[in-house]
Every structure is written in structure tokens, then in C-alpha cells.
Phi, psi and omega in degrees: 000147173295118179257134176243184165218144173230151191242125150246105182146211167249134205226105174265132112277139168228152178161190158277156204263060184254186182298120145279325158218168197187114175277180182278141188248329182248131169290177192208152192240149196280145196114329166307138169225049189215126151221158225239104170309154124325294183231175203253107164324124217270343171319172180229147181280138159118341162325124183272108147308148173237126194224097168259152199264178172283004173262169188294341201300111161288341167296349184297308216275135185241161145263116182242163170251132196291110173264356156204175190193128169209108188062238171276022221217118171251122155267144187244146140338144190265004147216145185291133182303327183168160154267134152297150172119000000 
């Protein structure tokens, strides 16, 4: 489902301008820690991923840390810091 944020007021952001969003080329199965992009990513190891599913279930979406990136082919730590929700 489509998510917003409403501001009644004023809304600052900040961070860095690195890739924010990005699918999957390949599906990954649990347990799997290699995932395989669209496009090659602007990250770094040691970087915090937000890894959300396509359902509304906000219990779905983990954090992960990235432990190597080699072109569009991210390996993530083989456990996730937590879920969200």
C-alpha cells in the first residue's frame, strides 16, 4: 500500500544523498544474505539497509548491515539487526 508523511507545520530533512530506493533482481529466500539489485548502489560496508516486503505488515521490514557490495551484488551480515513495527 502507498504511505505518506503529512506535515501540518514544517518538515526538515536530513542525510545523505546515497541510493534510497532499489529492488530486487532476483528473489531471496529466508535466510539468504546475498542480494542481487537493479542498479549498483552508492553504499559502503558497514552501511544500515531498511529491507521492506511488498505487504502492508510493517513486522516484515528488517534492518540489515551490509558486509560487502561488489557491483549490483550486496551481501548483508548473516543477522539482521531487528525489525521494525
Amino acid at each position: 500500500g502507498k504511505k505518506a508523511i503529512i506535515v501540518y507545520g514544517e518538515l526538515e530533512l536530513y542525510g545523505c544523498q546515497k541510493t534510497f530506493n532499489t529492488r530486487l533482481l532476483e528473489p531471496v529466500q529466508p535466510g539468504e544474505s546475498t542480494l542481487v539489485l537493479d542498479r549498483n548502489p552508492d553504499w559502503d560496508q558497514n552501511d544500515q539497509i531498511i529491507i521492506s516486503s511488498t505487504s502492508v505488515d510493517g513486522s516484515e521490514t528488517e534492518i540489515h548491515s551490509i558486509d560487502s557490495i561488489s557491483g549490483n551484488r550486496v551481501i548483508l551480515r548473516s543477522v539482521f539487526l531487528k525489525y521494525l513495527g
